[in-house]
C-alpha positions as a printed NumPy array, in Angstrom:
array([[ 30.019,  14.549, 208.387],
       [ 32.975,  13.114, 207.141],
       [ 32.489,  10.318, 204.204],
       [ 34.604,   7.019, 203.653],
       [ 36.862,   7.365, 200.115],
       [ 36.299,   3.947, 199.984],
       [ 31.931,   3.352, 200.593],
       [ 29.933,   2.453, 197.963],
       [ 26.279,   1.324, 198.237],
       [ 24.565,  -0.359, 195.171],
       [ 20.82 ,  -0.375, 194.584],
       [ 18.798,  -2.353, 191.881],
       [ 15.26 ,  -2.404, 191.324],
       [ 14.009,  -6.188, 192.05 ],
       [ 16.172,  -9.789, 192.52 ],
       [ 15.853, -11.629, 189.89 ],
       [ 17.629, -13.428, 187.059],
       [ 18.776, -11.075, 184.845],
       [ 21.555,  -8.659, 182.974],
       [ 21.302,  -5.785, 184.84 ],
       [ 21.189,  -7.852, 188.673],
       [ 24.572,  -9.693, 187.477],
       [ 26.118,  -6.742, 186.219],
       [ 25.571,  -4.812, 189.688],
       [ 26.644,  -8.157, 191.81 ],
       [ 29.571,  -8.132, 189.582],
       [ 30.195,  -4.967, 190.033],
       [ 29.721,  -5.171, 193.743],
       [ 32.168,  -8.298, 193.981],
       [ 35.118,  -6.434, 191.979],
       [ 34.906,  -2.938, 194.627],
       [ 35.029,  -5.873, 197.347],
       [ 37.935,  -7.363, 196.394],
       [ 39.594,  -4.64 , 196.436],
       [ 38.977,  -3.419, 199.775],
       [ 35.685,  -0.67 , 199.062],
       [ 33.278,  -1.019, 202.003],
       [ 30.373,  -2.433, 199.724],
       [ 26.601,  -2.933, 200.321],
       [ 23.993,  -3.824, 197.794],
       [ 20.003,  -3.39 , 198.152],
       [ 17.177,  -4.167, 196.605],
       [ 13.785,  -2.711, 196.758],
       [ 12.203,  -6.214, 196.659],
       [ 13.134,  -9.885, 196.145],
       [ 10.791, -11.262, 193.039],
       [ 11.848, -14.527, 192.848],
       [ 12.823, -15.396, 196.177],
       [ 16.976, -15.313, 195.809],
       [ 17.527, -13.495, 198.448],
       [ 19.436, -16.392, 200.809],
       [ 20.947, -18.376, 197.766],
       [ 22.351, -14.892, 197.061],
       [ 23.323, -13.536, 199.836],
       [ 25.155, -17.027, 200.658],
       [ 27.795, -16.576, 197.787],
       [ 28.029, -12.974, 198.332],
       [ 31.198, -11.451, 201.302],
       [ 29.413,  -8.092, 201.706],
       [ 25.814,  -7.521, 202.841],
       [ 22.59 ,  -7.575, 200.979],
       [ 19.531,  -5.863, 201.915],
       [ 15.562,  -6.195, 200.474],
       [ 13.706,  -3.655, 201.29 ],
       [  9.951,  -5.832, 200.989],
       [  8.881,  -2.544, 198.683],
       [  5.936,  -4.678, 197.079],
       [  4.42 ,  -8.039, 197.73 ],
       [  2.167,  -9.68 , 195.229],
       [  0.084, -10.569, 197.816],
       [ -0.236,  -6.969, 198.877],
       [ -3.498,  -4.734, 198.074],
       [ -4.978,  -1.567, 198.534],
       [ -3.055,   0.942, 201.19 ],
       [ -0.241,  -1.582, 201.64 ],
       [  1.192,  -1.406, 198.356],
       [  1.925,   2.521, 198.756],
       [  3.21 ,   2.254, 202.249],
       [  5.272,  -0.444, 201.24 ],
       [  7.083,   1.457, 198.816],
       [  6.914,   4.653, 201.367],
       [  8.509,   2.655, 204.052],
       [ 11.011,   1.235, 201.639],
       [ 11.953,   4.395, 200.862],
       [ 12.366,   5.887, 204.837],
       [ 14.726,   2.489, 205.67 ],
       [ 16.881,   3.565, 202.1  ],
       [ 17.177,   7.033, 203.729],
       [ 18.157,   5.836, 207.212],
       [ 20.541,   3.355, 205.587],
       [ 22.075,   6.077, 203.289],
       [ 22.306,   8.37 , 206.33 ],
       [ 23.77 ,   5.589, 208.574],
       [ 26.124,   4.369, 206.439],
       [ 28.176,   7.164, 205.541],
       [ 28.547,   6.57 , 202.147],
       [ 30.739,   8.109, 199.618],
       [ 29.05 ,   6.521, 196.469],
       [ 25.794,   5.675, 195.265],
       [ 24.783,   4.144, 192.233],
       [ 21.387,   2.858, 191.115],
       [ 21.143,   0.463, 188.142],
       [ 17.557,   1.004, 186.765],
       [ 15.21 ,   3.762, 185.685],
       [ 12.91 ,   2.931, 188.686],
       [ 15.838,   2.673, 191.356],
       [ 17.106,   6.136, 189.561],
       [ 13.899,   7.842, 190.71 ],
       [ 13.393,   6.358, 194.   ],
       [ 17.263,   6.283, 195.454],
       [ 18.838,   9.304, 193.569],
       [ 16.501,  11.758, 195.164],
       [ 17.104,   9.844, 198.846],
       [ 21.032,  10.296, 198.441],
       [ 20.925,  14.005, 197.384],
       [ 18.756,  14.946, 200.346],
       [ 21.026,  12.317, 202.522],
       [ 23.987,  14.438, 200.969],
       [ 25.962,  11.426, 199.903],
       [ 28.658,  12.843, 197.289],
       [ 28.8  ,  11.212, 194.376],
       [ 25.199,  10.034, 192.953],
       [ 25.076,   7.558, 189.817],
       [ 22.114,   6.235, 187.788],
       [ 22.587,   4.159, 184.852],
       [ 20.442,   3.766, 181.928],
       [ 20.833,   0.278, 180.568],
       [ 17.99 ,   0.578, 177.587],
       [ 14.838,   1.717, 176.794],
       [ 12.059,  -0.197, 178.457],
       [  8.36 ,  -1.027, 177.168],
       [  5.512,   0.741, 178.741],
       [  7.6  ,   3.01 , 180.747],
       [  5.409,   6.135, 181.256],
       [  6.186,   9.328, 179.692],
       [  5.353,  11.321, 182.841],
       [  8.18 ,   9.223, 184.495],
       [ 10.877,   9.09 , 181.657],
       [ 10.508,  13.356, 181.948],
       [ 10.832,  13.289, 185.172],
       [ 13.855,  11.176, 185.321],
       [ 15.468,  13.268, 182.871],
       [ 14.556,  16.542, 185.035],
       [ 16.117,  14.961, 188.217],
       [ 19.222,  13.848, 186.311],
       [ 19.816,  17.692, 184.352],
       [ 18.795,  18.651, 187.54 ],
       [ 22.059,  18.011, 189.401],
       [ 20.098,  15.63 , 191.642],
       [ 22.321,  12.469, 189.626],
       [ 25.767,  13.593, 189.671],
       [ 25.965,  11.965, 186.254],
       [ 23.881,   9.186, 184.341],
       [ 26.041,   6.333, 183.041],
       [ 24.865,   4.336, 179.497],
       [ 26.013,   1.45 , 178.759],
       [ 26.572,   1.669, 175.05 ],
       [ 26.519,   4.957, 172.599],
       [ 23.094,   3.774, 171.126],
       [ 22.112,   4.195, 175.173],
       [ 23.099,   7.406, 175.457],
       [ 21.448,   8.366, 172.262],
       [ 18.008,   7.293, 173.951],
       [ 18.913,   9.35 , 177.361],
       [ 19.664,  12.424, 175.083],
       [ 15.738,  11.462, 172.874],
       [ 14.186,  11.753, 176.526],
       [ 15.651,  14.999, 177.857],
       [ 19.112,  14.024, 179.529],
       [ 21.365,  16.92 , 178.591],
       [ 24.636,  15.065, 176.864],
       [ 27.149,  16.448, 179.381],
       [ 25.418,  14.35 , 182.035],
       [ 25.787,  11.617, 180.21 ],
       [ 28.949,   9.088, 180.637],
       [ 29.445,   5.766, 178.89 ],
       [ 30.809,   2.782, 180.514],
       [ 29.593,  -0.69 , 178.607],
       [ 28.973,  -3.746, 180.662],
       [ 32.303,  -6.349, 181.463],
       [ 32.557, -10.032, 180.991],
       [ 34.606, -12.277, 183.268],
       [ 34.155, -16.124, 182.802],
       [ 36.218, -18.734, 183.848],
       [ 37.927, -21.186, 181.059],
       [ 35.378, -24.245, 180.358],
       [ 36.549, -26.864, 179.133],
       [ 34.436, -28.589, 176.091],
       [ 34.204, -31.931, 177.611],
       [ 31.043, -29.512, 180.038],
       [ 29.318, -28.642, 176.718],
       [ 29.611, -32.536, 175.869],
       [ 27.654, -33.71 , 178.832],
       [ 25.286, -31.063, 177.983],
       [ 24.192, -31.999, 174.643],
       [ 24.018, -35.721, 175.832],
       [ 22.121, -34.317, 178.963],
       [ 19.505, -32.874, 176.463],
       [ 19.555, -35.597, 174.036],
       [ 21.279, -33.752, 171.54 ],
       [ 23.399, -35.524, 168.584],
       [ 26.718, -34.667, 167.298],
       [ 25.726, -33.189, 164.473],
       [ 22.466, -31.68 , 165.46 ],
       [ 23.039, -27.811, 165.428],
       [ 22.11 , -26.133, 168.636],
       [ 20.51 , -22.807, 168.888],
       [ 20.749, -21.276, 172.475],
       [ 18.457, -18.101, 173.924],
       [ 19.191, -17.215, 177.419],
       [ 17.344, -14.463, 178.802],
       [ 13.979, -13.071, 179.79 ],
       [ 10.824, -14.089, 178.164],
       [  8.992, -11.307, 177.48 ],
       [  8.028,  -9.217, 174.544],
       [ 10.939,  -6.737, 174.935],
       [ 13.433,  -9.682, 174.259],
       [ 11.382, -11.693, 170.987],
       [ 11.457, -15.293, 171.859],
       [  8.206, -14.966, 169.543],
       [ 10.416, -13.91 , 166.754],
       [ 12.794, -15.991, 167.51 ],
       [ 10.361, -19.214, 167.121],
       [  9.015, -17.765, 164.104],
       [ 12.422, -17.582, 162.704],
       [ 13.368, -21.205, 163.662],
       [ 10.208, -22.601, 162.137],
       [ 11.601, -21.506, 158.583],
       [ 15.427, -22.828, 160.011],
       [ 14.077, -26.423, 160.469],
       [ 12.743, -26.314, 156.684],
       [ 16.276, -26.279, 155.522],
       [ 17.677, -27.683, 158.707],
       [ 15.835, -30.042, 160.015],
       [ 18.091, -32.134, 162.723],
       [ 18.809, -28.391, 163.998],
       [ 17.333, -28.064, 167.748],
       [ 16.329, -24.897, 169.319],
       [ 17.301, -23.913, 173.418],
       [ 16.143, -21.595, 175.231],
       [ 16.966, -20.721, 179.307],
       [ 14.663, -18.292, 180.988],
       [ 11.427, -17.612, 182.011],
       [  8.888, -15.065, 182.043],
       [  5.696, -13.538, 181.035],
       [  5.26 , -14.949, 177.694],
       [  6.249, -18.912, 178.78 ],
       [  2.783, -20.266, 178.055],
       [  2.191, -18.447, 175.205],
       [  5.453, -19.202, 173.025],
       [  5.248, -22.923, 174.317],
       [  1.567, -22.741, 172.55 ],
       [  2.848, -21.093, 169.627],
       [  5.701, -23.99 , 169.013],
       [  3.015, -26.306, 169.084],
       [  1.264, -23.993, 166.697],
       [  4.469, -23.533, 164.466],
       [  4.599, -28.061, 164.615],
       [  8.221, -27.168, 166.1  ],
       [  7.488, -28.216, 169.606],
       [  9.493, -31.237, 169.752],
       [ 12.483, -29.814, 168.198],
       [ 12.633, -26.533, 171.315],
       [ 13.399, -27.549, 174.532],
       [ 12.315, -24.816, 177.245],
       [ 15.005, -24.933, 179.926],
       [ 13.349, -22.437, 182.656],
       [ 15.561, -20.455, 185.124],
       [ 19.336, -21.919, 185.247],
       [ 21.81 , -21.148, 187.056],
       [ 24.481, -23.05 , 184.667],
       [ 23.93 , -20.666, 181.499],
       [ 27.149, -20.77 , 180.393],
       [ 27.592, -24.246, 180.651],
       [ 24.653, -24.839, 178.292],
       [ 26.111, -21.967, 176.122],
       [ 29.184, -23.975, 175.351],
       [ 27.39 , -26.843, 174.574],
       [ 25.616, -24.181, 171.604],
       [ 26.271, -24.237, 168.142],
       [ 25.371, -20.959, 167.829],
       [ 23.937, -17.938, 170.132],
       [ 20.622, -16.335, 169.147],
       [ 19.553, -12.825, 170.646],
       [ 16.402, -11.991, 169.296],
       [ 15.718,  -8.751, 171.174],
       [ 13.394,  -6.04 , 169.932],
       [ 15.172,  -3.792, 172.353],
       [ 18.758,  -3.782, 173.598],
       [ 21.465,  -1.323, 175.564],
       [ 24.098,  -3.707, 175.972],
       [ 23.413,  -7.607, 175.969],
       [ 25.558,  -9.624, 178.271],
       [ 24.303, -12.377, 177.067],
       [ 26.18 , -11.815, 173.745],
       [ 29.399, -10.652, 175.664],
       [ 29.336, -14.039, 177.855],
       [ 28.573, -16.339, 174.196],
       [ 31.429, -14.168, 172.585],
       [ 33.851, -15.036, 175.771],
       [ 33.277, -18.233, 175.716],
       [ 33.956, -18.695, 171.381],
       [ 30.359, -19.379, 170.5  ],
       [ 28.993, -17.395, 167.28 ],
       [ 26.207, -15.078, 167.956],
       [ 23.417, -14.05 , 165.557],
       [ 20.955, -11.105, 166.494],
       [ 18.761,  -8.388, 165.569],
       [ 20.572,  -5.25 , 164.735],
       [ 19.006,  -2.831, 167.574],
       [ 20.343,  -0.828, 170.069],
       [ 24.148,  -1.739, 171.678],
       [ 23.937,  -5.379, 169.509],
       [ 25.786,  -3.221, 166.52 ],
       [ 28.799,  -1.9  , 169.012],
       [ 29.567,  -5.974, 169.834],
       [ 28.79 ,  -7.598, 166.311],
       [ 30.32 ,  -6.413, 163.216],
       [ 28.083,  -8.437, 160.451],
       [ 30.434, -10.942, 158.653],
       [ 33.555,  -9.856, 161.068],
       [ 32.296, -10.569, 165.04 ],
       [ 28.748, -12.035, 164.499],
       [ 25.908, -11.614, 162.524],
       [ 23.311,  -9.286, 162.498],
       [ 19.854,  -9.294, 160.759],
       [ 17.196,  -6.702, 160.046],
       [ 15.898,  -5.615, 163.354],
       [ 12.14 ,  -7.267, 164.333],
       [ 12.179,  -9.257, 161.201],
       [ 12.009, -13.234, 161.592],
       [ 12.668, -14.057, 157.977],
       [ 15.902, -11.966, 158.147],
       [ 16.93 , -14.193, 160.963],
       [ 16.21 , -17.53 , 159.81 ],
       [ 18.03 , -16.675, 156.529],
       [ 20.772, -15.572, 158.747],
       [ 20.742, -18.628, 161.368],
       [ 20.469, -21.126, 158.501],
       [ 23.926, -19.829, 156.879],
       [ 25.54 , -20.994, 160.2  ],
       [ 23.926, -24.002, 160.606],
       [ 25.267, -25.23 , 157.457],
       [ 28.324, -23.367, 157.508],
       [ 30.698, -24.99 , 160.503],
       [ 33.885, -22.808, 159.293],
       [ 31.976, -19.991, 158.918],
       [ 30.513, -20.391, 162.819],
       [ 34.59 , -21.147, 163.546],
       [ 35.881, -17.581, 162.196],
       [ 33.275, -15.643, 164.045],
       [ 33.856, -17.038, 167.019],
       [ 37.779, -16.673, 167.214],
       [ 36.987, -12.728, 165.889],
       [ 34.146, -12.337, 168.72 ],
       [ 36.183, -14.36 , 171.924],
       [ 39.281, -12.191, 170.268],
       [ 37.426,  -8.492, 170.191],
       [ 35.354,  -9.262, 173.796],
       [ 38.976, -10.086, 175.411],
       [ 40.408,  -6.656, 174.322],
       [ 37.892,  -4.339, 175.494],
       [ 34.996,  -5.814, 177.569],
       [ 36.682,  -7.835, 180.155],
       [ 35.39 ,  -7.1  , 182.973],
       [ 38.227,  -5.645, 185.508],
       [ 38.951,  -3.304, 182.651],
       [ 35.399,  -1.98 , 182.994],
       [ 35.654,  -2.231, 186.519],
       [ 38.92 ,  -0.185, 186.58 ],
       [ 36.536,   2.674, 184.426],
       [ 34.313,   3.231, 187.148],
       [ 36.604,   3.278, 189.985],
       [ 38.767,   5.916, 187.953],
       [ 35.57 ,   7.707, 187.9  ],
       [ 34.342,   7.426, 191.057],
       [ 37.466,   8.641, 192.466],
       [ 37.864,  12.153, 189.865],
       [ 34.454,  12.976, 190.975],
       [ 34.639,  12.654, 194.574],
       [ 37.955,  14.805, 193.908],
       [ 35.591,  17.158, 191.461],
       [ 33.008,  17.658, 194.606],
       [ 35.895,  17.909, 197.497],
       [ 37.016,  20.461, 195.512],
       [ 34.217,  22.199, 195.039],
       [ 32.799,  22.256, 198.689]])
């Protein structure tokens, strides 16, 4: 059968709001633009997105209903089985030339599916280590990527790729290709009617979090660090935008910590970086990391980022030059670091000219873009060749 040059089918594990969902629909919007015939799926929809998203997306999304929290027993595994049959019909259907899966779990489930549907070039991505993931499964996803199964397994920063090669991945399977930033210009007037929108005065010092919370990205930490910040700096105010596992339990341990009234939980946004601008400074508190976008999008948009020193964090922030970095896990080391800012407005100036200055040369996004359509194309030329 012959295949499209130009077909490229996307998967992702689950929609919701995250780094690795808005790195594939970016991904997915750049190929459309310039002409690729592009579909993305999902094995389920977790937070109900699926029409707002599909709404502001030009090429087709699909959910596969894999799981339903209101599923038990029998239906859970036939769920997933029949997931898996529609992935297989679609792969087979659509004629693709491309597939690439942006998660462990979509690795092991779609990789397999577009080998046997003998789609050409097969991509899985490895975006970070993640908590609790079984050893039985992170062998087996090496196996099926030295296998040949994954034509290659992309990282998304060198301390990624260092983790792939700890669980099994041979290193020539292993390509890098970090994530891409592409935000329009704000102007500051947005941040403005942010800080007034939260109450915030002029020369209150805003911390902003924006991602996930859950143990893998601190916001624990992170409140344990500001309760020493406020010591120092008391009219300093603490952000965060996101939701997740651990929201009653950090909200109970700000009351806890007496900071409650100075942290304002946002929940899901859709406006993140609108509220970013408005930040004084950026906070990633992550225990984990492969490549946060959340710093690339604060570092775009000239707002100073602090974080732990773990994982891809150390490829965007050069301590003292890009950012700041503080001893990974360690809440002290951040509040010592976060209250040097705070008090320190040239200081917060410099890095953020250096950061917006380093992220423009070599993380905008259609140069990453341009990265994996060069490589998409050698190795469909690499397996025409070879067949």
């Amino acid at each position: 059968m012959k295949r499209l040059s130009n077909s490229l089918l996307l998967i992702g594990s689950q929609m919701t709001t995250g780094g690795a969902q808005r790195a594939l629909l970016q991904l997915a919007h750049w190929f459309h633009d310039r002409g690729y015939v592009v579909k993305v799926v999902f094995f389920y929809d977790k937070d109900g997105l699926y029409e707002s998203w599909q709404a502001s997306c030009p090429f087709e999304l699909v959910n596969l209903n894999a799981w339903n929290r209101n599923w038990f027993g029998l239906f859970k595994p036939l769920g997933l089985l029949w997931s898996l049959v529609k992935l297989y019909a679609l792969m087979r259907q659509g004629d693709y030339s491309y597939v690439i899966a942006y998660t462990h779990h979509s690795n092991l489930l779609a990789i397999p599916l577009a080998w046997l549907a003998g789609v050409p070039v097969r991509l899985g991505a490895h975006r970070g280590r993640i908590y609790g993931f079984p050893h039985w499964q992170e062998k087996l996803h090496a196996k099926m990527v030295n296998s040949g199964m994954a034509t290659a397994l992309l990282a998304v920063s060198e301390s990624t790729r260092l983790d792939a090669i700890e669980e099994g991945v041979a290193p020539e399977h292993i390509i890098v290709i970090p994530n891409g930033v592409d935000l329009p210009n704000m102007d500051k007037k947005v941040g403005e009617e942010v800080r007034q929108s939260l109450a915030l005065e002029f020369n209150q010092c805003m911390f902003f979090y924006a991602g996930r919370l859950n143990y893998e990205k601190g916001p624990d930490l992170l409140l344990q660090a500001f309760s020493e910040v406020i010591k120092v700096v008391p009219n300093s105010r603490l952000v965060l935008a996101g939701d997740g596992p651990l929201r009653q339990e950090l909200s109970d341990r700000a009351q806890q910590l007496d900071i409650d009234e100075k942290v304002v939980f946002l929940g899901v946004r859709n406006d993140v970086p609108e509220i970013m601008i408005a930040a004084d400074v950026f906070v990633l508190s992550s225990r984990t990391e492969g490549m946060p976008n959340a710093v690339l999008e604060a570092m775009a948009l000239s707002i100073p980022v602090v974080a732990f020193n773990v994982g891809g964090v150390k490829e965007l922030l050069q301590d003292g030059l890009t950012g700041r970095l503080s001893l990974p896990g360690d809440p002290d080391s951040l509040a010592k670091v976060m209250i040097e800012l705070a008090t320190d407005e040239d200081e917060r100036k410099k890095l953020a000219l250096a950061g917006k200055k380093f992220v423009d040369e070599n993380y905008k996004l259609d140069k990453i873009c341009k990265k994996y359509e060069d490589l998409l194309s050698s190795l469909l030329h690499q397996e025409a060749e070879s067949n």
